[in-house]
DOFIZA-520884 format. One record per residue (C-alpha): residue in one letter; x, z, y. Coordinates in pm, 1 decimal. Example, Ala and Ser with C-alpha at 12.3 -4.5 7.8 and 13.67 -1.06 7.14 Angstrom:
! residues 2
<code:A; x:1230.0; z:780.0; y:-450.0>
<code:S; x:1367.0; z:714.0; y:-106.0>
END
This chain:
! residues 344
<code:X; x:739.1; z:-816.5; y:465.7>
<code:X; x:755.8; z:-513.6; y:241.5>
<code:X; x:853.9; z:-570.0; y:-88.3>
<code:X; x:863.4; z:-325.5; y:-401.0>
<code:X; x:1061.4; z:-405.8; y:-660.9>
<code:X; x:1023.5; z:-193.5; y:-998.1>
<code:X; x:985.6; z:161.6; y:-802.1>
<code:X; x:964.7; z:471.6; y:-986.0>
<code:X; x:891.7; z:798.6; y:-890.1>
<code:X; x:923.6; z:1070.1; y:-1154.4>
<code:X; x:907.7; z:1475.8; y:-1012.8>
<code:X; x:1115.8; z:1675.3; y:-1254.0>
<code:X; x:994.4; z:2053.7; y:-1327.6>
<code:X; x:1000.8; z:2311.2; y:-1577.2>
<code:X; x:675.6; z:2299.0; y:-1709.6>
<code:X; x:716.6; z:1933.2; y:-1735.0>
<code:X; x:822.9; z:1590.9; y:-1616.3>
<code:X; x:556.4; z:1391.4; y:-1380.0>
<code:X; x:558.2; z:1020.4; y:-1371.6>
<code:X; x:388.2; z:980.6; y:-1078.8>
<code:X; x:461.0; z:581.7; y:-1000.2>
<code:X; x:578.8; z:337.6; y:-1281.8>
<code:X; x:772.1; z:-7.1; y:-1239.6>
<code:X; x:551.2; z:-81.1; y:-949.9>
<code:X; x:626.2; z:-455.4; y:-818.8>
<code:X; x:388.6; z:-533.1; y:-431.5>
<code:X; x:486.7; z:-786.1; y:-141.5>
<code:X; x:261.0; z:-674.7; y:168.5>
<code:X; x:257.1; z:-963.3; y:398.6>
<code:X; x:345.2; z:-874.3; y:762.7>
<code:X; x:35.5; z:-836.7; y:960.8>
<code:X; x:-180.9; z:-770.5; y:672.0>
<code:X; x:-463.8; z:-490.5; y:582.7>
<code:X; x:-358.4; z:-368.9; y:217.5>
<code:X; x:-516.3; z:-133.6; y:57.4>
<code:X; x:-379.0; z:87.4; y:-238.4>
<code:X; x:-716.7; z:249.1; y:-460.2>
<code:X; x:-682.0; z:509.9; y:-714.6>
<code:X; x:-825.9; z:754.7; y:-836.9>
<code:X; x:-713.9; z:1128.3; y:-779.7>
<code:X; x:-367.4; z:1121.7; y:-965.8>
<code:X; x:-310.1; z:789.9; y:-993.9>
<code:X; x:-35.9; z:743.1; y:-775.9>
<code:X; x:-129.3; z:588.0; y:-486.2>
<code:X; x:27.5; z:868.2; y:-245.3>
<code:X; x:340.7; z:877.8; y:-388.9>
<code:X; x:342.3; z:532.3; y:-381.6>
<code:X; x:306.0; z:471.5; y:1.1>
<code:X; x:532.8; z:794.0; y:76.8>
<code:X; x:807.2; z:597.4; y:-135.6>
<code:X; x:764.5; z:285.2; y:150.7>
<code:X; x:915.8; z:460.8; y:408.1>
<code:X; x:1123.2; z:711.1; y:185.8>
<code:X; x:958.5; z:998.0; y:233.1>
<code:X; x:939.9; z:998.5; y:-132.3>
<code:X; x:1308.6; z:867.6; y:-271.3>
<code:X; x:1227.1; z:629.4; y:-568.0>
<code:X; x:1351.3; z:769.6; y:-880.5>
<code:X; x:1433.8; z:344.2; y:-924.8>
<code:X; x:1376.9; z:35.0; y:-773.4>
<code:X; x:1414.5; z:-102.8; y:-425.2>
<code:X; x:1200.7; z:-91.3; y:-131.0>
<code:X; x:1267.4; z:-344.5; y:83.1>
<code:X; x:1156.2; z:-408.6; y:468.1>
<code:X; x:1233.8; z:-701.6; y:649.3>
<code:X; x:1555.0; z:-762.4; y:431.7>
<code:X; x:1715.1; z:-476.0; y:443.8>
<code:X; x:1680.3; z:-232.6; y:145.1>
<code:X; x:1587.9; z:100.2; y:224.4>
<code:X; x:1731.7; z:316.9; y:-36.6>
<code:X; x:2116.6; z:212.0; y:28.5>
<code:X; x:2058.0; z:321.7; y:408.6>
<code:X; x:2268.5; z:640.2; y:522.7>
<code:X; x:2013.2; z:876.4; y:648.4>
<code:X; x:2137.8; z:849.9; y:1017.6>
<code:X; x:2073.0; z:429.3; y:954.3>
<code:X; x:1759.7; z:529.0; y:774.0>
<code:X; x:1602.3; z:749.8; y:1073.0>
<code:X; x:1639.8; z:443.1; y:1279.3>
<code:X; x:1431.1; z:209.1; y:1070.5>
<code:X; x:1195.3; z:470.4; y:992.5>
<code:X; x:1027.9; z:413.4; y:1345.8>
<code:X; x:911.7; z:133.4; y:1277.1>
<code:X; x:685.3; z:306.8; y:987.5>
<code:X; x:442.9; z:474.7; y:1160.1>
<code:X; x:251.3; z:715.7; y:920.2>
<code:X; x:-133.1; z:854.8; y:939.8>
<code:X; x:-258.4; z:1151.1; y:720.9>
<code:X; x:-604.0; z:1304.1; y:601.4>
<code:X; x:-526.0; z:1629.9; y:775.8>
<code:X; x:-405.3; z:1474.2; y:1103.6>
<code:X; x:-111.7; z:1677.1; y:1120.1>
<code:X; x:-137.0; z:1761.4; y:1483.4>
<code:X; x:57.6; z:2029.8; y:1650.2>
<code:X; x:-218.5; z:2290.4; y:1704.1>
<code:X; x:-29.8; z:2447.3; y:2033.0>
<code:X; x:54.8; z:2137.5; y:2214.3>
<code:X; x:-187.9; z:1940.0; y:2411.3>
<code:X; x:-319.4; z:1578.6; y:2339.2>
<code:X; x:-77.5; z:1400.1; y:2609.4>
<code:X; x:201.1; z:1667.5; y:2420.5>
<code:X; x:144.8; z:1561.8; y:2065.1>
<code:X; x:181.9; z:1174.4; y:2180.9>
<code:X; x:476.8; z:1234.8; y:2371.1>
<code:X; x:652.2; z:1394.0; y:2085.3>
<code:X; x:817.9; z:1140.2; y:1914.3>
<code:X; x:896.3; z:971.6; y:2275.4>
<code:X; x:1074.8; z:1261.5; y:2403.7>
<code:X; x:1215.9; z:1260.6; y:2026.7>
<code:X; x:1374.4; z:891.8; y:2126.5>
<code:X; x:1477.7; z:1056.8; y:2452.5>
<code:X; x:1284.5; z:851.9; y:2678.7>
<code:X; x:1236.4; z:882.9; y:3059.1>
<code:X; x:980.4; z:1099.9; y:3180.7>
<code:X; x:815.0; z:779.8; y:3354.1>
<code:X; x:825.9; z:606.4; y:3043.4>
<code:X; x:649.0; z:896.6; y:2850.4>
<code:X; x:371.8; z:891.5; y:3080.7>
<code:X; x:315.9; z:552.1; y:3098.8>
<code:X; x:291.4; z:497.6; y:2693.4>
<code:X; x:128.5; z:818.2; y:2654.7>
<code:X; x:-149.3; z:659.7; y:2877.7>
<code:X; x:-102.9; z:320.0; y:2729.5>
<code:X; x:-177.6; z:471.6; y:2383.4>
<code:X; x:-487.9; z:709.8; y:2497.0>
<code:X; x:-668.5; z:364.0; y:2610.3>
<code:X; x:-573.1; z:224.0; y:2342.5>
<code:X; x:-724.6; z:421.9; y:2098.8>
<code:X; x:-1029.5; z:531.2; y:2328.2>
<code:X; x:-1002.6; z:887.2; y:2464.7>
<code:X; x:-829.4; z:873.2; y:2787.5>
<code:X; x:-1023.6; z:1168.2; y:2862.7>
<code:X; x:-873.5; z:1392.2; y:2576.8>
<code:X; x:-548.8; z:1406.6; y:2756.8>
<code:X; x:-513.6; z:1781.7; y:2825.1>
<code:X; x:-712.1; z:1883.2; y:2578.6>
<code:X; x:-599.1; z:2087.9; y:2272.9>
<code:X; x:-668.7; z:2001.3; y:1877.6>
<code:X; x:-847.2; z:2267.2; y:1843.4>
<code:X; x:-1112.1; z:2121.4; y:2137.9>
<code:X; x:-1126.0; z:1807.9; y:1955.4>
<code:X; x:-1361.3; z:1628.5; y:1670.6>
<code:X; x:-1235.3; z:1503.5; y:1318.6>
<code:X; x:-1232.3; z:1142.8; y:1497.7>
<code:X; x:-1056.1; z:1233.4; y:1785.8>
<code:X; x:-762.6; z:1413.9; y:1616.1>
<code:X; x:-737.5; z:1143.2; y:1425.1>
<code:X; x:-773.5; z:901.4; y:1714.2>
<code:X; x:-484.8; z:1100.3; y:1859.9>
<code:X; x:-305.3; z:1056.2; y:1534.6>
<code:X; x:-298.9; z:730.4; y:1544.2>
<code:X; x:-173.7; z:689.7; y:1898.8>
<code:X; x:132.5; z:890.1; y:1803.7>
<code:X; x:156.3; z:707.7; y:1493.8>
<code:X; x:196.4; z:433.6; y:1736.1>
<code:X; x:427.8; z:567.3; y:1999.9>
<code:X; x:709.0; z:404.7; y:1918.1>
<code:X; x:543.0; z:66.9; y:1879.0>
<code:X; x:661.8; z:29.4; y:1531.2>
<code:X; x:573.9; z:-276.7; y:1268.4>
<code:X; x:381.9; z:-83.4; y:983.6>
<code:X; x:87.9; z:161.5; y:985.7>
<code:X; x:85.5; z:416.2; y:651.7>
<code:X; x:-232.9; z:565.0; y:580.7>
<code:X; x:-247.5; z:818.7; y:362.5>
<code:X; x:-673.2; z:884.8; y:279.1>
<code:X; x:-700.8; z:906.2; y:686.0>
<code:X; x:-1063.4; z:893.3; y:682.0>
<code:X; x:-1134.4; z:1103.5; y:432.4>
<code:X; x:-1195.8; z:1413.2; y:603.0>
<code:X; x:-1437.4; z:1248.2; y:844.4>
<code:X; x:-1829.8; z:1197.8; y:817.1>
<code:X; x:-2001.0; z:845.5; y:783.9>
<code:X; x:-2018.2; z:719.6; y:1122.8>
<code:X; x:-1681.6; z:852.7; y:1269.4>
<code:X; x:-1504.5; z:706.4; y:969.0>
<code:X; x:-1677.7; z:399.5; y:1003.9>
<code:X; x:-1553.8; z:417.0; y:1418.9>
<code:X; x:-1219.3; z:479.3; y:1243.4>
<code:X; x:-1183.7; z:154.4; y:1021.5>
<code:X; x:-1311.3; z:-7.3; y:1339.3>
<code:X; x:-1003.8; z:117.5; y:1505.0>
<code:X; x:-783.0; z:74.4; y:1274.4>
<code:X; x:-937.2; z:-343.6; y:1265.9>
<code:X; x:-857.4; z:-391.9; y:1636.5>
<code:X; x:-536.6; z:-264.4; y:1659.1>
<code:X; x:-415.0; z:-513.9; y:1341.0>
<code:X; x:-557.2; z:-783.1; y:1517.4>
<code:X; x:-434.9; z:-703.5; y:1879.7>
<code:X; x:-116.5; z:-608.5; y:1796.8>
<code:X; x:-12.5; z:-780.6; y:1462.0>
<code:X; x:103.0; z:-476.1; y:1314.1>
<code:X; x:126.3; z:-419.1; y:901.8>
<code:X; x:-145.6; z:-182.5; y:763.4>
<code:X; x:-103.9; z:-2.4; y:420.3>
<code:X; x:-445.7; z:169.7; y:365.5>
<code:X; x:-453.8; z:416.2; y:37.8>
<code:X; x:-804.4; z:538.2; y:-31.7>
<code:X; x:-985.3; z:601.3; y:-307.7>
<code:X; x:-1357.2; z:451.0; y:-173.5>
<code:X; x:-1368.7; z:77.4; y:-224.4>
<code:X; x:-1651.5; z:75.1; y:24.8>
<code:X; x:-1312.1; z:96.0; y:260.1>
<code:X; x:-1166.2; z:-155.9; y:62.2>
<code:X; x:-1420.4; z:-361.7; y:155.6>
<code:X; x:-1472.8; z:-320.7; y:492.8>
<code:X; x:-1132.8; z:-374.2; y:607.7>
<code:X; x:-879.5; z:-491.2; y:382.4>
<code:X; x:-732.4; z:-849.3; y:334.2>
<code:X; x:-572.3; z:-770.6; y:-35.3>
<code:X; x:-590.9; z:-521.1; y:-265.2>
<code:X; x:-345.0; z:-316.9; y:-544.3>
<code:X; x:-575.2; z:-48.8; y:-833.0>
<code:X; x:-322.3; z:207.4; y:-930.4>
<code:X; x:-438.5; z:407.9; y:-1273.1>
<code:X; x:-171.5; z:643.5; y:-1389.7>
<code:X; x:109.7; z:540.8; y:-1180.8>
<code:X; x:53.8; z:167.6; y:-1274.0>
<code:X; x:-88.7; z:-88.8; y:-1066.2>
<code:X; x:-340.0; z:-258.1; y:-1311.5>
<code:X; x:-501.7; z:-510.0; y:-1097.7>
<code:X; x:-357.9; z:-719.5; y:-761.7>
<code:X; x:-541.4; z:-983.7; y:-509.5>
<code:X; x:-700.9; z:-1071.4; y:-233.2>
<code:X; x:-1052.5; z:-853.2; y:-178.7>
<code:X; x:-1290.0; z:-1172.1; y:-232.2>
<code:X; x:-1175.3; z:-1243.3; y:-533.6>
<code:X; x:-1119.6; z:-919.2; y:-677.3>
<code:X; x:-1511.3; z:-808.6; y:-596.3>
<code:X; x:-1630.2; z:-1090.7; y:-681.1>
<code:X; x:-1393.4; z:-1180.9; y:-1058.2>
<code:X; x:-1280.6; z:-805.1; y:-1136.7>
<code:X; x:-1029.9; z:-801.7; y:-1415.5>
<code:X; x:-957.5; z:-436.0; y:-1489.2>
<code:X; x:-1201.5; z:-219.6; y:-1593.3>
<code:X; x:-1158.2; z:75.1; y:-1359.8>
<code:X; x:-1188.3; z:-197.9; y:-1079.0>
<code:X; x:-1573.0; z:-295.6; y:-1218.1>
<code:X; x:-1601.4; z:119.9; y:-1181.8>
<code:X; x:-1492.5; z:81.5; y:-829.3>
<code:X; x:-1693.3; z:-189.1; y:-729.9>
<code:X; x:-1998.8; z:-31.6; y:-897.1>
<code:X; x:-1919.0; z:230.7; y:-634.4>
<code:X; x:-2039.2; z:-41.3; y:-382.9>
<code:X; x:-2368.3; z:-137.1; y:-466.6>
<code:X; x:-2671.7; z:4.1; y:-661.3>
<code:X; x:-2573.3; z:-295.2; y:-961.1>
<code:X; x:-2459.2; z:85.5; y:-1147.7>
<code:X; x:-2818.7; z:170.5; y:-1180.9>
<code:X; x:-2841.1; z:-46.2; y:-1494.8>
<code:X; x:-2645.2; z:198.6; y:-1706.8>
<code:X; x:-2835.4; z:478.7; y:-1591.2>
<code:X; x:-3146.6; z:325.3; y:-1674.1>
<code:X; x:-2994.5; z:192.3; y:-2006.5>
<code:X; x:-2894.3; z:555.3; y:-2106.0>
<code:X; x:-3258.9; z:749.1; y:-1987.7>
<code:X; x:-3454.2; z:457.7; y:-2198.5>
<code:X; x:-3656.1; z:350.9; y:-1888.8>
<code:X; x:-3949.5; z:170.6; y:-1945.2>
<code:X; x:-3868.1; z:-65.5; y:-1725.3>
<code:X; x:-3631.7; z:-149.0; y:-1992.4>
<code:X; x:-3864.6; z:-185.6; y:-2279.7>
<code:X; x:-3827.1; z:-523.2; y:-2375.6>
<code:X; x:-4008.7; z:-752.8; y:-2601.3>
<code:X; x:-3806.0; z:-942.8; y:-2855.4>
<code:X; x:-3839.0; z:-1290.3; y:-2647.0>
<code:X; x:-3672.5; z:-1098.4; y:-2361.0>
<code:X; x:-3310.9; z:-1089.7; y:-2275.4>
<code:X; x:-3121.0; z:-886.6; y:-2030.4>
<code:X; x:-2873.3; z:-1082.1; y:-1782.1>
<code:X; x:-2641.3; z:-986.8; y:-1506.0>
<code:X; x:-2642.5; z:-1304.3; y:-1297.9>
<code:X; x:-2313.6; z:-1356.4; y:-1049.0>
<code:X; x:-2335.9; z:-1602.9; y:-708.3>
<code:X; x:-2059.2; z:-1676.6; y:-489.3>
<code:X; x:-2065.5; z:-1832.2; y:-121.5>
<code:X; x:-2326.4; z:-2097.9; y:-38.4>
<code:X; x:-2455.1; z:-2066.7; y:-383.4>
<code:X; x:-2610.0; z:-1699.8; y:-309.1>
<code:X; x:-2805.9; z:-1922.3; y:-39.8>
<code:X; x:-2954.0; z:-2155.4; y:-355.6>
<code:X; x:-3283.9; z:-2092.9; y:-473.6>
<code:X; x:-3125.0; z:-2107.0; y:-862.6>
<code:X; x:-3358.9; z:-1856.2; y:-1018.4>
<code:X; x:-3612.1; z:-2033.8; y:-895.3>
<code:X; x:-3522.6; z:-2380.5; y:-985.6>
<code:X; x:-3443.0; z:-2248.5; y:-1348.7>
<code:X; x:-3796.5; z:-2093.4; y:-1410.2>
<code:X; x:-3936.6; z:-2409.1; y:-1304.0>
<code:X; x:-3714.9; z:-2652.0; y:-1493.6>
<code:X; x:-3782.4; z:-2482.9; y:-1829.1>
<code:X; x:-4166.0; z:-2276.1; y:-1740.1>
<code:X; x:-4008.7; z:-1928.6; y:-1836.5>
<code:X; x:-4008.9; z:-1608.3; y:-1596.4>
<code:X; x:-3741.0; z:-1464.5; y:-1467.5>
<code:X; x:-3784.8; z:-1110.9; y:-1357.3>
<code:X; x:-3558.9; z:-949.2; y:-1128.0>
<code:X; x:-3450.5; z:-555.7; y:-1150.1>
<code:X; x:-3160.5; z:-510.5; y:-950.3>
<code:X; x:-2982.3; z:-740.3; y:-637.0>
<code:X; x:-2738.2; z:-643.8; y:-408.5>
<code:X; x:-2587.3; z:-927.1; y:-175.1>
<code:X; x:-2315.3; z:-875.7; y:76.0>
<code:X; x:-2051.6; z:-1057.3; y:269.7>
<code:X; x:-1676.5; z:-991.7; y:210.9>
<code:X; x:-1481.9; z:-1119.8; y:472.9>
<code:X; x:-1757.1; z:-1393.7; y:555.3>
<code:X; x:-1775.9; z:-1494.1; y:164.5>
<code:X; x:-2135.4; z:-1381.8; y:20.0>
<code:X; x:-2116.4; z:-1260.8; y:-326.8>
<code:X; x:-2458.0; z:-1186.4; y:-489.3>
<code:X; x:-2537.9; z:-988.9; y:-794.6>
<code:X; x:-2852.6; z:-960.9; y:-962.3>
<code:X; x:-2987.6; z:-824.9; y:-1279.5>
<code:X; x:-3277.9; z:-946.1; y:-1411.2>
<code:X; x:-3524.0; z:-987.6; y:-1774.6>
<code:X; x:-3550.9; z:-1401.9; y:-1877.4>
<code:X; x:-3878.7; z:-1410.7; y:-2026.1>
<code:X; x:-3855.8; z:-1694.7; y:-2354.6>
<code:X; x:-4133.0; z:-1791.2; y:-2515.3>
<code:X; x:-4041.2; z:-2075.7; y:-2657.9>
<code:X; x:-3691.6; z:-1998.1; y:-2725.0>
<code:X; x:-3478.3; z:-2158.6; y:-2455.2>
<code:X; x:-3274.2; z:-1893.8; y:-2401.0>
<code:X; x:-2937.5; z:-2084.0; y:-2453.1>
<code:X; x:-3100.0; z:-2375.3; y:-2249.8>
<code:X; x:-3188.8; z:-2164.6; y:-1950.8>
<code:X; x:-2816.1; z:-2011.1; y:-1975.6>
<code:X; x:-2637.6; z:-2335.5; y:-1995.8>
<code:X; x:-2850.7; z:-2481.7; y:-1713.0>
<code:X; x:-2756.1; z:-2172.4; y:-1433.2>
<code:X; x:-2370.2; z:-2216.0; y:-1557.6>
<code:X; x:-2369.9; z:-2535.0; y:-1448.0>
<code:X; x:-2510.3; z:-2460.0; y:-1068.5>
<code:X; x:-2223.2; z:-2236.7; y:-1084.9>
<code:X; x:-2374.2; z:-1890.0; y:-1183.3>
<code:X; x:-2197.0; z:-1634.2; y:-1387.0>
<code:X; x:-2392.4; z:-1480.4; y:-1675.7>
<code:X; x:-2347.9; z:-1236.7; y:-1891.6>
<code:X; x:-2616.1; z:-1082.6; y:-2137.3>
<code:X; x:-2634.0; z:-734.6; y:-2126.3>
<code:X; x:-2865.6; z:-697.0; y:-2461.3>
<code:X; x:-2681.7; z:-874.6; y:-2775.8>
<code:X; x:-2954.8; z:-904.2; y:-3012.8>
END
């Protein structure tokens, strides 16, 4: 387990003093996805570079597995440090050396045998999908495969956590999405501990079992993804999530006056929340029925997270004969959330 217990990070400097992380408190389970979102500045970097010390907390303990981190001796910290294996945006790979060179790096580092250099070397290539990059050079290589190479040196010396630091973010669509893919198998094939700091909670998402928001060097909101998509608490996590689907549209069409916003006084605006089997419950349908209104429907955007469907909808409840409240009251109870988005 890593644990973080009040860490700090302040960078001192002439022009000024930066508080980059504040009194952050996190327990990342072992063999966990969890993912770190901020926006740019908020922390998040600093935050996973202070996990394996690359950053030195200005306070506060980071502790691995029991043993606290900061009151290592930097021979005893080296040592632990390989189990922290470390991924970056840029890649980071050494330009002049070849694929099977950059991988082999940290072995020969560790002085291993020649024989056992090649064979890991080899072992991590198939792992991560391009034995045939071997003796090719960075500079021969797409964003995805220097990152794919990356990883495997990330991995060489079979360590217990994974740091990412925005690794896909220098990648198009489809290679990132091969990426996360990647990044899936080898939690589930080898156990190992993934820290994943982004700042696209589409990534969030797609990959990661719990969550931390950083905003100015706080973390503001903390849980498992499910329940943070589908209850928010912060408000820069609704911005986040809003990322996600097309639900944002609303304020946009709010804002330009739309017409298809123009609505009669015995209208009423609601944003209309479903979770699990209830997203598979013909609710709207029932409701308009029940009480002979209309129910019009402007926005929707379902999805699964991590096998739990969470459906969203925005839609105009049509009340002639002023029901409103009963209509309400009726899709609380089948276990809708609502929330009016006009307040007259």
């Amino acid at each position: 387990m890593i644990e973080l217990i009040g860490v700090s990070k302040t960078f001192y400097a002439k022009s000024g003093n930066v508080e980059a992380v504040k009194n952050v408190n996190l327990e990342i389970n072992d063999g966990e996805i969890f993912g770190v979102i901020g926006y740019s500045g908020a922390g998040k970097s600093t935050l996973v570079r202070c996990i394996n010390l690359l950053e030195r907390p200005t306070q506060g303990q980071v502790i691995i597995d029991n043993i606290e981190l900061n009151s290592l001796s930097e021979k005893e910290l080296r040592k632990h440090r390989r189990n922290i294996g470390m991924i970056f945006q840029q890649f980071n790979l050494l330009g002049s050396r070849t694929v099977y060179e950059n991988i082999a790096f940290p072995l020969r580092y560790q002085k291993k045998s020649k024989k056992e250099i090649d064979e890991r070397v080899k072992e991590l290539l198939k792992l991560v999908g391009i034995e045939d990059k071997i003796n090719a050079y960075p500079s021969q290589l797409s964003g995805g495969q220097k990152q794919r190479v990356a990883i495997a040196r990330a991995l060489a010396n079979d360590p217990k956590i994974l740091l990412c630091d925005e690794a896909t973010s220098a990648l198009d669509p489809q290679t990132k999405q091969s990426i996360l893919t990647l990044l899936k198998s080898l939690n589930k094939q080898l156990g190992i501990t993934i820290v994943v700091i982004t700042h696209e909670m589409a990534i969030i998402k797609e990959i990661c079992d719990r969550v931390a928001v950083m905003k100015e060097g706080h973390v503001v909101e903390i849980g498992d993804v499910v329940n943070v998509f589908a209850k928010p608490q912060a408000q820069i996590t609704k911005h986040f999530i809003n990322t996600t689907n097309n639900l944002s549209k609303i304020d946009e069409l709010q804002e330009d006056n739309s017409s298809v916003l123009n609505l009669q006084p015995h209208q009423t605006l609601l944003k209309l929340k479903f979770f699990g089997e209830h997203t598979r419950q013909a609710v709207i349908t029932e409701a308009a029925r029940k009480f002979n209104v209309n129910i019009s429907i402007i926005l929707a955007n379902v999805e699964a997270i991590k096998d739990v469907s969470i459906g969203e909808l925005i839609v105009i409840l049509d009340d002639n004969a002023n029901i409103k409240q009963s209509v309400i009251d009726y899709l609380l109870s089948e276990n809708v959330e609502v929330e009016a988005l006009n307040h007259d």
